[in-house]
Backbone bond lengths (Angstrom), bond angles and torsions (degrees), N, CA, C in turn:
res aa  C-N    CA-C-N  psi(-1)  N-CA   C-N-CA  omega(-1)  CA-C   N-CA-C  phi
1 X - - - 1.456 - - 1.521 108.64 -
2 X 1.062 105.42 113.22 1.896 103.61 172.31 1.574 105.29 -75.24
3 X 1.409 96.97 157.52 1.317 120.50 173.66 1.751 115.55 -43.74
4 X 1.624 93.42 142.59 1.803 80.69 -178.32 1.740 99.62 -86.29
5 X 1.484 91.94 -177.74 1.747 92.97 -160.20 1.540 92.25 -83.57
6 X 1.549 125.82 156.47 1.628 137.25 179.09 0.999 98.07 96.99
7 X 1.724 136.40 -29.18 1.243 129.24 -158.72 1.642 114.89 -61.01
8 X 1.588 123.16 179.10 1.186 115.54 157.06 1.309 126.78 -56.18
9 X 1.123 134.06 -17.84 1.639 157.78 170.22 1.310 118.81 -89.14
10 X 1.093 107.16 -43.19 1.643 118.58 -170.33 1.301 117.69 -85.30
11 X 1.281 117.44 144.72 1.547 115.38 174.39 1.415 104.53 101.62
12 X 1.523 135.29 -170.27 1.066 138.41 -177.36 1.285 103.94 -83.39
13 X 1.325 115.73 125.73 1.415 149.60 171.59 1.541 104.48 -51.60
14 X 1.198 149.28 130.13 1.503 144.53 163.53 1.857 101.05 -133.75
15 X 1.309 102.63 -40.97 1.596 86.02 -169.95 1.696 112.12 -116.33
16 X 1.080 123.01 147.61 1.748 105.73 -177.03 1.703 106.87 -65.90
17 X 1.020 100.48 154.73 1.860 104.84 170.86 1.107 111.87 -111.97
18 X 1.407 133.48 49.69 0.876 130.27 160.05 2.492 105.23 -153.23
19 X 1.028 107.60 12.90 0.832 120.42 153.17 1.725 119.70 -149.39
20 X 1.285 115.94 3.51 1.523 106.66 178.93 1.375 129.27 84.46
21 X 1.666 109.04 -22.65 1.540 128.20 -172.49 1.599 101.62 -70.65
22 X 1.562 95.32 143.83 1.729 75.13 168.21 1.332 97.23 -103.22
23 X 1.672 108.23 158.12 1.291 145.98 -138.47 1.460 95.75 -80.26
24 X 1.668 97.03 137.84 1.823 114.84 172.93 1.539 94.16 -145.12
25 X 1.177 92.48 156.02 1.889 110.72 -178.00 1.476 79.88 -70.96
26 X 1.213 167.78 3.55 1.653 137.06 170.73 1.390 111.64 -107.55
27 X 1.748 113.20 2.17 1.603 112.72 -157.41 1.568 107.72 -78.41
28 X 1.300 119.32 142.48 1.339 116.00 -157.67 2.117 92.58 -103.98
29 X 1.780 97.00 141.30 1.344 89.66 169.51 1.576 105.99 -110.18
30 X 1.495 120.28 143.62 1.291 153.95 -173.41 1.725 87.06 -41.00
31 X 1.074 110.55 159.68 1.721 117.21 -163.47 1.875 95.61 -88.62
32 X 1.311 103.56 -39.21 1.514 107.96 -158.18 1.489 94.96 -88.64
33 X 1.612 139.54 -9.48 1.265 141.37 127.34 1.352 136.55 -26.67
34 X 1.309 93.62 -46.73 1.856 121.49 174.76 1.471 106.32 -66.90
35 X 1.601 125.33 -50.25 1.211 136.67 -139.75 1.953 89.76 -93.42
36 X 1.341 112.24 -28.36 1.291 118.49 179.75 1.893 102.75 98.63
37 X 1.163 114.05 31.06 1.271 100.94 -164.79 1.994 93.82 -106.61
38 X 1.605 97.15 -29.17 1.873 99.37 -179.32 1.683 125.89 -74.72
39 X 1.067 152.67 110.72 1.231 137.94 -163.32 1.686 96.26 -89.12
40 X 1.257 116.72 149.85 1.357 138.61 175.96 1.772 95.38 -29.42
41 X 1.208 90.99 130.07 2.232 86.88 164.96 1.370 109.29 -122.48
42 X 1.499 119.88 5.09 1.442 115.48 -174.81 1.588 110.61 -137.64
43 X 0.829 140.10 163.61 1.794 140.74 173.17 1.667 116.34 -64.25
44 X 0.836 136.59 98.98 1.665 115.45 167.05 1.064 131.30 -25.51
45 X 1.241 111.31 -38.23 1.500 114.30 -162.60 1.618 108.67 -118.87
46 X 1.529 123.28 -10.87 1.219 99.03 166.28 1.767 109.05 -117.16
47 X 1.111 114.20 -15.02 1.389 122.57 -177.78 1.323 113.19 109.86
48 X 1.430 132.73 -20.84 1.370 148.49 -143.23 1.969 91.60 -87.01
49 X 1.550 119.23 157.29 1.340 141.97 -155.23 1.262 90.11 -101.02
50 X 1.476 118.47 103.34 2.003 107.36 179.85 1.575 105.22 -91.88
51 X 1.282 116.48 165.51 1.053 107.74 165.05 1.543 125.56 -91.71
52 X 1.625 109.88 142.66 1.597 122.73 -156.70 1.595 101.06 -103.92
53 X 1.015 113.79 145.67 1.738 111.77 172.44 1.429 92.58 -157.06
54 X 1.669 101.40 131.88 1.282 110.46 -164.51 2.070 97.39 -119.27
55 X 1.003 101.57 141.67 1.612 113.96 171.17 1.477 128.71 -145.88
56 X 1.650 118.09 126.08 1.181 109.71 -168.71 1.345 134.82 -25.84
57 X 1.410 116.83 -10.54 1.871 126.42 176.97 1.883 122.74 -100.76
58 X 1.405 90.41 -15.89 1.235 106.95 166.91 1.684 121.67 166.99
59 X 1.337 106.08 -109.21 1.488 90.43 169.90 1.960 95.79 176.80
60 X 1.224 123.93 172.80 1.828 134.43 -161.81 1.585 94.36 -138.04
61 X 1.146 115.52 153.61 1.695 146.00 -172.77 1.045 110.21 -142.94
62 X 1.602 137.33 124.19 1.580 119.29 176.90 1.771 83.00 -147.88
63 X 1.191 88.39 133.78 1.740 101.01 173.15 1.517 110.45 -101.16
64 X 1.036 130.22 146.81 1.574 115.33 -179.24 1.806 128.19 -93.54
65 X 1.612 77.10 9.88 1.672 101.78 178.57 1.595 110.59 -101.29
66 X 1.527 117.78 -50.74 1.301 135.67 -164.91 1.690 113.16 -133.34
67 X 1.318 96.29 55.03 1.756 101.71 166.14 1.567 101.06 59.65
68 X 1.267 91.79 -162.74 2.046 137.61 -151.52 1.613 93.29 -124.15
69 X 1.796 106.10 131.51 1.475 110.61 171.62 1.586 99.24 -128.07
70 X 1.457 135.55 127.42 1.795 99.70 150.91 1.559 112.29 -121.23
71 X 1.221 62.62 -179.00 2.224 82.74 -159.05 1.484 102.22 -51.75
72 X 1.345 144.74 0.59 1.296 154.84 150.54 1.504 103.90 -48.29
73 X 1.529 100.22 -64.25 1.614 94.28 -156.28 1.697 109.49 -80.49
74 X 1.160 108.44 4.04 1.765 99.07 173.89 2.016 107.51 -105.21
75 X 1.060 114.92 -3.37 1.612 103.03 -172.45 1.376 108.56 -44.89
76 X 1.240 109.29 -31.52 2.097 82.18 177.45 1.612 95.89 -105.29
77 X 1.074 109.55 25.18 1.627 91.41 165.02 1.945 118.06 -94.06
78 X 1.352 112.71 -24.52 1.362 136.81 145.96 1.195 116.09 11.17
């Protein structure tokens, strides 16, 4: 299930979520990002630091701009 649209995920992408930068074709993502092991730490779309809470089944994202995501609802977004 992909992300719904407004979400921290959803919608047009501007900043990486996993370093905060906003996005250039050269920006490098963190290896353990790649591997699927890092969950998002920043918003896509506004840049802002969400808060992360991690639990042995997966883990929650909530931006205080653009809602709550969890690692459920993106597996086929991957």
């Amino acid at each position: 299930m992909a992300p719904r649209d407004g979400g921290p995920l959803g919608g047009e992408q501007r900043f990486s979520v996993y370093t905060g930068a906003e996005l250039a074709s050269d920006a490098a993502i963190p290896t353990a990002a790649q591997l699927g092991l890092e969950p998002p730490r920043y918003c896509g779309q506004c840049g802002r630091r969400m808060i992360v809470q991690i639990d042995p089944v997966g883990w929650w994202a909530q931006c205080s701009r653009h809602g709550r995501i969890h690692s459920n609802e993106i597996a086929g977004y991957r």
